[in-house]
C-alpha positions as CSV (number, residue, x, y, z in Angstrom):
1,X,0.0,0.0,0.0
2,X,1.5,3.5,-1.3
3,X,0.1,5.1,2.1
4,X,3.0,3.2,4.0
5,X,5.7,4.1,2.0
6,X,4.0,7.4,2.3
7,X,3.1,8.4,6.0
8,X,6.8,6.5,7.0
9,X,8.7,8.7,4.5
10,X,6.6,12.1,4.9
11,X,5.0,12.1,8.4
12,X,7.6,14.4,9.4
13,X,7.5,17.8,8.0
14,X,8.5,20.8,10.9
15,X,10.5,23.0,14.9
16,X,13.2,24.3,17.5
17,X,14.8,26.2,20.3
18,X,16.2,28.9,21.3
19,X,19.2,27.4,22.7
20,X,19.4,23.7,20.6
21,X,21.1,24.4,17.7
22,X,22.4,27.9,17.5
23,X,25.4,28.1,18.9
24,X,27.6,28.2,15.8
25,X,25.9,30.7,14.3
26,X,26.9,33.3,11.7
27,X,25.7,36.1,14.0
28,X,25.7,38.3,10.2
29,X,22.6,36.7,8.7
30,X,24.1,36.9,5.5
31,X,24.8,33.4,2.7
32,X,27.9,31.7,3.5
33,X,31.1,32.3,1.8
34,X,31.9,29.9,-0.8
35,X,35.6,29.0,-2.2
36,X,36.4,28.0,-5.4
37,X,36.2,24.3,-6.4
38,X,36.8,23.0,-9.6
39,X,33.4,22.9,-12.1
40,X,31.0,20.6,-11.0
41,X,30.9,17.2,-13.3
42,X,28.1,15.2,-14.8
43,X,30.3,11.3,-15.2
44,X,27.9,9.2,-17.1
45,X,27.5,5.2,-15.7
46,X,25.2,2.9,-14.0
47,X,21.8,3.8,-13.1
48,X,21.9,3.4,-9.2
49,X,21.0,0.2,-7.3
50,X,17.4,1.0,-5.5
51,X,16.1,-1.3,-2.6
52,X,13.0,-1.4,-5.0
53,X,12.6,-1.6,-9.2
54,X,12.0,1.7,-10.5
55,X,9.9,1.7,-13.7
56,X,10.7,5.2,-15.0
57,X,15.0,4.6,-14.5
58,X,14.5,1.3,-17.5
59,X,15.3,3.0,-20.0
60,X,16.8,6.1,-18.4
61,X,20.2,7.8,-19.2
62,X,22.0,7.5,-15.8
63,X,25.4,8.7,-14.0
64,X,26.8,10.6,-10.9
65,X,27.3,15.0,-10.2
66,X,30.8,14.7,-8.7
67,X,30.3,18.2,-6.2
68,X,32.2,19.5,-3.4
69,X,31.2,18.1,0.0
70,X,31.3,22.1,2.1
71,X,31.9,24.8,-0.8
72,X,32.9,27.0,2.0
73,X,36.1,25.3,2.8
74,X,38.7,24.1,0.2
75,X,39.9,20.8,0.9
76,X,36.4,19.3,2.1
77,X,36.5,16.9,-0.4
78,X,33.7,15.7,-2.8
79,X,30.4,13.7,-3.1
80,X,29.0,12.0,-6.1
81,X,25.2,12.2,-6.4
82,X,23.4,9.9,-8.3
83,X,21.4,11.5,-11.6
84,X,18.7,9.8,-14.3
85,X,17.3,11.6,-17.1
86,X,14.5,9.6,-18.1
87,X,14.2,10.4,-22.1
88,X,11.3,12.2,-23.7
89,X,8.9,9.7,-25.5
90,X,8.9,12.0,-28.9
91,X,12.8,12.7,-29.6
92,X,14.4,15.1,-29.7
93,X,12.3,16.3,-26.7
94,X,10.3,19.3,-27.6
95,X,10.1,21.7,-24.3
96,X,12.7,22.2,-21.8
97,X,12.9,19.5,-19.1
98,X,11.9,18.9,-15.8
99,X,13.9,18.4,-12.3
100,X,12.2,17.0,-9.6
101,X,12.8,18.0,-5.6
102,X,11.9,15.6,-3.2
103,X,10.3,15.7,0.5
104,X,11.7,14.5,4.1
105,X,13.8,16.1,3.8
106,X,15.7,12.3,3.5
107,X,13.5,10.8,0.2
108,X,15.8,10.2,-2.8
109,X,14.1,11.2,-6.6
110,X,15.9,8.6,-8.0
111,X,14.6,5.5,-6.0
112,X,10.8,6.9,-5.4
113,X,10.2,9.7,-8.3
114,X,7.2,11.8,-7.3
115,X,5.8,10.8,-10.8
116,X,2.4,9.8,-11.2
117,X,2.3,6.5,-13.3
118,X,-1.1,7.2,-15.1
119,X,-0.3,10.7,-15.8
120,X,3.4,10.5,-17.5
121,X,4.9,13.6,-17.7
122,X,7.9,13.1,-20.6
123,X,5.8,13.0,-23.3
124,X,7.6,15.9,-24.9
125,X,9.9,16.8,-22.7
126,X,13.0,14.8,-20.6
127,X,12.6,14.6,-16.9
128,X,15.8,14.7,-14.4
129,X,16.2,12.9,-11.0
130,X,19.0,13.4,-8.8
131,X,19.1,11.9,-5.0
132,X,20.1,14.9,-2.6
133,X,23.0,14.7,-1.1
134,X,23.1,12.7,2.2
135,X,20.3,10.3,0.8
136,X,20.4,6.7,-0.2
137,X,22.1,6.9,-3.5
138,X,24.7,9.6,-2.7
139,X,28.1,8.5,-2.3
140,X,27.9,9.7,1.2
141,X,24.3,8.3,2.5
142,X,22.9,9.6,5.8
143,X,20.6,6.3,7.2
144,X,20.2,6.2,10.8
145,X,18.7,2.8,11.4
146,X,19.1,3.5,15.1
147,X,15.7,5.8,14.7
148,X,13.8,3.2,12.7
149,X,14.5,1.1,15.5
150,X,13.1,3.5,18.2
151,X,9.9,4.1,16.2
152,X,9.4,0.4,15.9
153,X,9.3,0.4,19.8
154,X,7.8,3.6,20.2
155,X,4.5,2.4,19.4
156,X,4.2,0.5,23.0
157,X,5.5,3.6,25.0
158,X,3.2,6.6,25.8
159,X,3.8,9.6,23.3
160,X,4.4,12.4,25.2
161,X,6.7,10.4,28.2
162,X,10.0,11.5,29.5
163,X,11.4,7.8,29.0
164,X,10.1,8.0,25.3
165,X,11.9,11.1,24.5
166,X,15.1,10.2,26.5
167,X,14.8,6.8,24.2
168,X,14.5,9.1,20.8
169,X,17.5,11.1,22.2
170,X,19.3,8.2,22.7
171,X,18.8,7.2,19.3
172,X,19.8,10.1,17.7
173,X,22.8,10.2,19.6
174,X,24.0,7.1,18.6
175,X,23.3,8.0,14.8
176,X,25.3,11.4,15.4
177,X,27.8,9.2,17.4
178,X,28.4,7.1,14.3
179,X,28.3,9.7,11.6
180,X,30.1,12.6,13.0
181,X,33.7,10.9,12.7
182,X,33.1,10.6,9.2
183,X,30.8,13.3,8.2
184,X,30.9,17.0,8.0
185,X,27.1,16.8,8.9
186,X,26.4,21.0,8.6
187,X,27.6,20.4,4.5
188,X,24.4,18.6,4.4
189,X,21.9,21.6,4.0
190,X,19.4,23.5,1.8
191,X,22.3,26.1,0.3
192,X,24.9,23.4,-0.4
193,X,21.4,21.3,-2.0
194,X,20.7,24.5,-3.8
195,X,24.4,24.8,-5.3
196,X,24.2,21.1,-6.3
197,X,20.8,22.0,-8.4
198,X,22.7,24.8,-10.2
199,X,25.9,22.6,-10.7
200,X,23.3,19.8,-12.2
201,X,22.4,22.1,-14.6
202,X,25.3,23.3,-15.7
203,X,26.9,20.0,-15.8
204,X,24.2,19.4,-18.5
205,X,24.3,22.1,-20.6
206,X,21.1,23.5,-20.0
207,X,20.0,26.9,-19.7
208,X,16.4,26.5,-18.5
209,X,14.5,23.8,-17.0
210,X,11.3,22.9,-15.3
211,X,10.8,22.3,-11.5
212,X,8.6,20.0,-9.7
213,X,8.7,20.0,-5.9
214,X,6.9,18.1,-3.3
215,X,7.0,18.6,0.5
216,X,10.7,19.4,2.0
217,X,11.5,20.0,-1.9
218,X,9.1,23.2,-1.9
219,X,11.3,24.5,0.9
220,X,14.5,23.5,-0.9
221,X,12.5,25.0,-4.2
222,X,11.8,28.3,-2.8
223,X,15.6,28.8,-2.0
224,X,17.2,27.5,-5.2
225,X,14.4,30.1,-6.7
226,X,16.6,32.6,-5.2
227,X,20.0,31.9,-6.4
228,X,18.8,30.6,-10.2
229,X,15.7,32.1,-11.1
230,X,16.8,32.8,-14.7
231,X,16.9,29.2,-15.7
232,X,13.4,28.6,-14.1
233,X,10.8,28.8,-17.0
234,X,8.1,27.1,-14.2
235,X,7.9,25.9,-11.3
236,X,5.0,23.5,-9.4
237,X,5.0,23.4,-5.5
238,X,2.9,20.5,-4.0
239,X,2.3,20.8,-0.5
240,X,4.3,23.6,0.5
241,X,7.2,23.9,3.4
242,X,7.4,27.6,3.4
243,X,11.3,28.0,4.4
244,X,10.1,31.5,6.4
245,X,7.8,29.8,8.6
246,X,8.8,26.1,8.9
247,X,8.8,25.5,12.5
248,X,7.4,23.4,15.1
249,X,4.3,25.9,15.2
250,X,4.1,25.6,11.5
251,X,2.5,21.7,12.0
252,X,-0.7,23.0,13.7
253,X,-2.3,25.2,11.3
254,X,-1.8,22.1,8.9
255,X,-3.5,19.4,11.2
256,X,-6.4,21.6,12.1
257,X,-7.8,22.7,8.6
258,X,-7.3,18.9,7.6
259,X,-9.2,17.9,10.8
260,X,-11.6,20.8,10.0
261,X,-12.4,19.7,6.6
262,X,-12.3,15.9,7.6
263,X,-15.0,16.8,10.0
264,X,-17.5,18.8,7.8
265,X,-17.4,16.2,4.7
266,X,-19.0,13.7,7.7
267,X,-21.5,16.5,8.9
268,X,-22.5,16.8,4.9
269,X,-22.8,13.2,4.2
270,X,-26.3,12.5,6.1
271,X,-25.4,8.9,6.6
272,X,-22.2,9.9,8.1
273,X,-23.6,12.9,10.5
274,X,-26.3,10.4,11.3
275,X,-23.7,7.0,12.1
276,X,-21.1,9.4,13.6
277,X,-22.9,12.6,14.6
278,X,-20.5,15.0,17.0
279,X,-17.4,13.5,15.3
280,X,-15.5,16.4,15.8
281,X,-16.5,16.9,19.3
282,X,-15.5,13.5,20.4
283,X,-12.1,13.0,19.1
284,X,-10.8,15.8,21.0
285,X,-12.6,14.5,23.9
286,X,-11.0,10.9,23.2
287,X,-7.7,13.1,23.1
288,X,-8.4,14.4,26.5
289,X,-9.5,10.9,28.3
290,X,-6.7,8.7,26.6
291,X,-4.2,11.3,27.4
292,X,-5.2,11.1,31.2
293,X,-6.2,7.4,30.9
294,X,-4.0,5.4,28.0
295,X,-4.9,1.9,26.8
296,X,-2.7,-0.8,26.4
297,X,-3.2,-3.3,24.0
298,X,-1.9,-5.9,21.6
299,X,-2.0,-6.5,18.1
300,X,-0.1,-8.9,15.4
301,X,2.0,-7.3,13.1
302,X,2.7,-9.5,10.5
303,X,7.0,-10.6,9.8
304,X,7.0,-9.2,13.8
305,X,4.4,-11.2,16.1
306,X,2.7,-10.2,18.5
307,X,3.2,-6.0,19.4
308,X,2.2,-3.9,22.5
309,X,0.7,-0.5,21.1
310,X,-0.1,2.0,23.5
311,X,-3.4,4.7,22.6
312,X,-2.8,7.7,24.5
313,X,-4.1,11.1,22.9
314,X,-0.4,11.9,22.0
315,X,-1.1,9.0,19.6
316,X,-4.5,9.6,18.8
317,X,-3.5,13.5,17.4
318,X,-0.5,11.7,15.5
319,X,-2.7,8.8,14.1
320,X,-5.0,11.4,12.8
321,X,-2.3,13.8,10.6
322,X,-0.4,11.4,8.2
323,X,-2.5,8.2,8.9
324,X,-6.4,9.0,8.7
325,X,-5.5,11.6,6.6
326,X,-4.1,9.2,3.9
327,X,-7.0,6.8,4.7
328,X,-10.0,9.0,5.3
329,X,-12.5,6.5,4.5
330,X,-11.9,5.2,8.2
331,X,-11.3,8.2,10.1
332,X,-15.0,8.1,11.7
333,X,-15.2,4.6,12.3
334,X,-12.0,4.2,14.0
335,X,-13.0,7.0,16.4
336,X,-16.1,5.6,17.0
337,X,-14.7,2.3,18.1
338,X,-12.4,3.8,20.3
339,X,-15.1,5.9,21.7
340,X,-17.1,2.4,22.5
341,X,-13.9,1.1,24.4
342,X,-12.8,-0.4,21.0
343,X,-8.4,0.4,20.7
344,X,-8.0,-2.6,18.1
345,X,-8.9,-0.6,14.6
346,X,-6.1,2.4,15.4
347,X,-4.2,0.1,16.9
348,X,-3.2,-2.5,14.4
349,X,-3.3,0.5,11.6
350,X,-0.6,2.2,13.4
351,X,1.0,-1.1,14.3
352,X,1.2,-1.8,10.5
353,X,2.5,1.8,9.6
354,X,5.3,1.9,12.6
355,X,5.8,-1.5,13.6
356,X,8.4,-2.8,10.8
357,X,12.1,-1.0,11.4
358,X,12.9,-2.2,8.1
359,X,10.6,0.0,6.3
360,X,12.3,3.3,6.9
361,X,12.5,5.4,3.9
362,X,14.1,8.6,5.4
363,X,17.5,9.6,5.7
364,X,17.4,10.6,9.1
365,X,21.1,12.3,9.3
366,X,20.4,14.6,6.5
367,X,16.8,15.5,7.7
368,X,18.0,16.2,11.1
369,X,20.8,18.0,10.0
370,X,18.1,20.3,7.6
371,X,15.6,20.7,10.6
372,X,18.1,21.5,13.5
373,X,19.8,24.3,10.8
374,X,17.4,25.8,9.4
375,X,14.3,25.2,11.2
376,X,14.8,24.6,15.2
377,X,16.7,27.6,15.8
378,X,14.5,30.2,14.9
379,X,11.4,29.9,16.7
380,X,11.1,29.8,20.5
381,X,8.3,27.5,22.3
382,X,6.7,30.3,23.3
383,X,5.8,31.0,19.7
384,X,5.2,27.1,19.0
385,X,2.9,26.8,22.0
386,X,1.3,30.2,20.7
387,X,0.8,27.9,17.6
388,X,-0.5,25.3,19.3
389,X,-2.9,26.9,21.3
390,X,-4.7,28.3,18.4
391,X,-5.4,25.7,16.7
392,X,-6.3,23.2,19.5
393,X,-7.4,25.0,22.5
394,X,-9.1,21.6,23.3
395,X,-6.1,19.9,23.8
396,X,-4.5,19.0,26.9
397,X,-1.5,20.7,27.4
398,X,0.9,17.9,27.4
399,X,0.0,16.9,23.5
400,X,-0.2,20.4,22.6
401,X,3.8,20.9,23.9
402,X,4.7,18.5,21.1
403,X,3.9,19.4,17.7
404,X,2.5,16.7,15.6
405,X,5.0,14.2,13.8
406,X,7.6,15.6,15.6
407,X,7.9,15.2,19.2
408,X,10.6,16.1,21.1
409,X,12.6,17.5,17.8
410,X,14.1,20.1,20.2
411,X,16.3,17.7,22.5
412,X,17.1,15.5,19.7
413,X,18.6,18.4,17.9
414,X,20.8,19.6,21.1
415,X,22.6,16.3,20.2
416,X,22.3,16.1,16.9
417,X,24.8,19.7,17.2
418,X,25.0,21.2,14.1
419,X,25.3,25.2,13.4
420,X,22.2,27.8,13.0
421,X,21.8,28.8,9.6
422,X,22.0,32.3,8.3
423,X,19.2,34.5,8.8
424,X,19.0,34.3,5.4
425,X,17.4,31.2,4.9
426,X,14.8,32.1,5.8
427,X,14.2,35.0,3.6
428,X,10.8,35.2,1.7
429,X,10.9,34.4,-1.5
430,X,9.3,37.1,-4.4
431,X,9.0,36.1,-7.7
432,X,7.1,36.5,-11.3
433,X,8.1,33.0,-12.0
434,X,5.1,30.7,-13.5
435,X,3.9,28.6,-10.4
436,X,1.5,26.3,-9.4
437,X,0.6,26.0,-5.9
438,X,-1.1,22.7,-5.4
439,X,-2.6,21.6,-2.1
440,X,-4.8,19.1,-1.1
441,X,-7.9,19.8,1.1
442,X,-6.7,16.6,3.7
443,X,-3.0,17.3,3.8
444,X,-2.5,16.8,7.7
445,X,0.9,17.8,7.1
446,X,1.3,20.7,4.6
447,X,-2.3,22.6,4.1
448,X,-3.4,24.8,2.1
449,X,-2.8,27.4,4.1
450,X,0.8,27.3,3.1
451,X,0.0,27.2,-0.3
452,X,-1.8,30.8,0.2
453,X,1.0,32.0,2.5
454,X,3.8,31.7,-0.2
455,X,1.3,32.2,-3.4
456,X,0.7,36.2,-1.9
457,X,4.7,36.6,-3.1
458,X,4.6,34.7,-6.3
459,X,2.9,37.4,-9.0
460,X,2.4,34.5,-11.6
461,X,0.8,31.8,-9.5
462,X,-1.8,29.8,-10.1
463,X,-3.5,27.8,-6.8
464,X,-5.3,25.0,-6.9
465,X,-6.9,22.9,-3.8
466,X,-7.7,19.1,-4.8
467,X,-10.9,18.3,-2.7
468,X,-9.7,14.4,-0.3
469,X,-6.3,14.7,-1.3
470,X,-3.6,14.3,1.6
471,X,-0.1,14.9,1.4
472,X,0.9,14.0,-1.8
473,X,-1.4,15.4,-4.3
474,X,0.6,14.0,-7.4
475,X,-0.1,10.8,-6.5
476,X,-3.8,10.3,-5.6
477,X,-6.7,11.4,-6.7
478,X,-5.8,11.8,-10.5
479,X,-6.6,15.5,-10.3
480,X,-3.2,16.3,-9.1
481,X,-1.6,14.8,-11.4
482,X,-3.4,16.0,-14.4
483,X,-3.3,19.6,-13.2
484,X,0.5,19.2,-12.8
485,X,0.6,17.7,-16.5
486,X,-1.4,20.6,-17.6
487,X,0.3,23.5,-16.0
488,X,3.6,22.1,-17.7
489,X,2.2,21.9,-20.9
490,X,0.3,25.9,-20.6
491,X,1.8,27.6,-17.4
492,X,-0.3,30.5,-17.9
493,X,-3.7,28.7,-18.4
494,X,-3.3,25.0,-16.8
495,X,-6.8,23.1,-16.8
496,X,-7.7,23.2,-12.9
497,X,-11.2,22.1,-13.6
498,X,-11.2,19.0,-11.9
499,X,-11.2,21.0,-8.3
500,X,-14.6,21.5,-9.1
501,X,-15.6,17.7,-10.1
502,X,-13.3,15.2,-7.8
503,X,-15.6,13.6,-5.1
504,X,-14.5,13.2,-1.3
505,X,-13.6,9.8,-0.4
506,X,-16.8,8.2,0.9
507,X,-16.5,7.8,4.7
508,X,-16.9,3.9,6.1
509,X,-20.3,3.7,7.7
510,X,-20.4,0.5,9.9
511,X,-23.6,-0.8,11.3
512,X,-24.3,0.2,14.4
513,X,-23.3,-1.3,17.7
């Protein structure tokens, strides 16, 4: 199930402190200094090896962009970053191509392309993947296995518990621990990403391209937009990590209009408001109870036996934003079993979504290093509990001190030790760039709220808000993907119609108890 891959990969999307990361900080604001490093190179080979076949690299003309490791120091060596142009089906290709920025940040391009199968995008045109550096198919991968390993167990500890974020800590200790003598971790960041992008097209010959970004990537997208916007004919943003605002009070806008919405397609569905009236109501009062009153339980996972899952409303907020949201079809009647004393639904759909180490998709070492640089640092927990409490007065106080999909991000960063960014990074981005600002009306995890926040700066932007979709609107429903199609082929006038035609999932309505 795509969901898995999904919610595993992406369910983390935010944070900070004032004191975590910031102590090597360039006290300026302003870029770093580079140094000069030899030109960038493009080495044709191999397509990389990827835990899983990869449809679009078949036929696909592969090789490495050999680029410094730290381009502000002048012996920090290089990394080789693994590139695919998958060709355009008419040759030669008509239009310029497009580049593709992926989420996480951690996902690699080049083993899961954010390419809708049923809606191809090379018809005319070639499309490039490169893995960021720091992910799977760099030359200088990131994994930290050590964090799969504490999700897998985290799902029998209660959320918001000392002991569970003293476990996470550990873990990301020992991943830091085992990198660090190796690895200049602060080269792994958005600028050094956003050199790489330029030094990819360079390497290539090309003077303009197309940009595709999803999640992390937006953020990454709106910076390289900065430094390269000449090359940029257009530029699509699908769920939108605003660089200026991501922080841990940046999740909660996002899980409240997707609860919002969630809520209100039940209320409008008679069969739904009359199975599940109050929907809204009682989850945040199962949030309360379960927070004060967790339940225990087991469930089997299958390839891992039998698993303790613990339901606490830490958990119950968390299952909601990348879970339900991805499978909204069971968001009422999961709540109303847990509201009748019933923990088994939630807990064997989180079980399957948490419960198998080996699924980890992220790069932890180069998201961490991303979110403790750029994003920890610049936003105090007054401000994120400011957040918090706007969104969820409801709450109780202990889930609303940790923002969703990312607990305890703050302590894990004060180990994790790597240098405050420039102010600069998190400049706003202005530009008359063709964009499309896609959002999806159940993204959990970047709402469409972002998408209006960064469109207000872009003077040729196009929005469009894909009634069901969650994070991830290229893939599912179709819409996204043919409005992405579209707005390649006619930036100025894409075909957004289907906003106006695309059904809500239908909601599960169980008989009643």
């Amino acid at each position: 199930m795509r969901f898995v891959n999904q919610v595993t990969a992406i369910a983390f999307v935010s944070i900070l402190v004032s004191s975590a990361c910031g102590s090597n900080s360039d006290p300026s604001g302003s870029p770093p200094t580079t140094v000069a490093h030899p030109p960038a190179e493009f080495v044709e080979g191999p397509c990389a090896q990827t835990p899983n076949p990869v449809p679009l690299l078949e036929n696909a003309r592969c090789g490495e962009l050999v680029v410094p490791v730290n381009r502000t120091r002048e012996d920090s060596g290089s990394l080789r970053l693994a590139v695919a142009i998958v060709p355009s089906e008419t040759q030669p290709p008509a239009k310029a191509p497009i580049v593709f920025l992926m989420g996480g940040p951690g996902q690699d391009a080049v083993t899961d392309p954010p390419v809708n199968p049923d809606v191809p995008l090379n018809r005319d045109r070639d499309l490039i993947l490169m893995g960021q550096r720091g992910n799977i198919t760099s030359s200088s991968p990131l994994p930290c296995p050590e964090i799969f390993e504490f999700f897998a167990h985290r799902i029998g500890m209660a959320w918001n518990a000392e002991s569970t974020r003293d476990a996470y800590v550990e873990a990301v200790k020992g991943c830091h621990d085992r990198l660090a003598p190796t690895v200049d971790l602060s080269a792994f960041n958005s600028t050094e990403s956003t050199y790489d992008l330029i030094d990819l097209r360079k390497a290539l010959g090309l003077e303009k391209w197309n940009v595709f970004s999803h999640s992390y990537g937006t953020d990454l997208a709106l910076i390289y937009m900065r430094q390269d916007a000449d090359a940029i004919e257009s530029i699509v943003f699908d769920g939108v990590t605003p660089p200026s605002a991501g922080a841990l009070g940046w999740t909660w806008a996002s899980a409240r209009q997707a609860f919002d919405n969630m809520v209100k397609a039940c209320e409008d569905q008679p069969a739904c408001k009359e199975r599940y009236p109050d929907l809204g109501a009682t989850f945040i009062r199962l949030v309360n109870e379960l927070e004060a009153k967790p339940i225990t339980t087991t469930v089997n996972v299958a390839g891992v036996g039998e698993t303790k899952v613990v339901v606490d409303g830490g958990m119950l907020l968390n299952w909601f934003v990348p879970v339900a949201t991805h499978l909204p079809n069971e968001f009422p009647s999961t709540v109303d079993e847990l509201a009748h004393g019933n923990a088994q639904p939630i807990a064997s759909r989180w079980a399957e979504v948490w419960g198998h180490p080996e699924r980890g998709v992220l790069h932890w070492g180069l998201t961490l290093s991303i979110w403790c640089r750029e994003w920890i640092p610049f936003e105090t927990v007054e401000q994120s509990l400011q957040q918090a409490e706007q969104e969820f007065p409801g709450l109780p106080e202990s889930v609303r001190a940790q923002a969703p999909q990312l607990p305890f991000l703050r302590d894990a960063c004060e180990v994790w030790d790597v240098p405050k960014a420039p102010d600069s990074i998190r400049d706003i981005t202005v530009s008359d760039i063709p964009s499309l600002v896609l959002s999806g009306t159940y993204d959990g995890q970047t709402g469409a709220v972002w998408g209006d926040y960064i469109a207000k700066d872009l003077s040729q932007s196009i929005v469009a808000v894909v009634p069901g979709a969650a994070h991830g609107v290229y893939a599912e429903p179709p819409c996204g993907a043919e409005i992405i199609a579209s707005f390649f082929d006619n930036p100025e006038k894409p075909d957004t119609s289907c906003t106006d035609t695309t059904p809500l999932p239908a909601y599960d309505i169980l008989p009643p108890r």
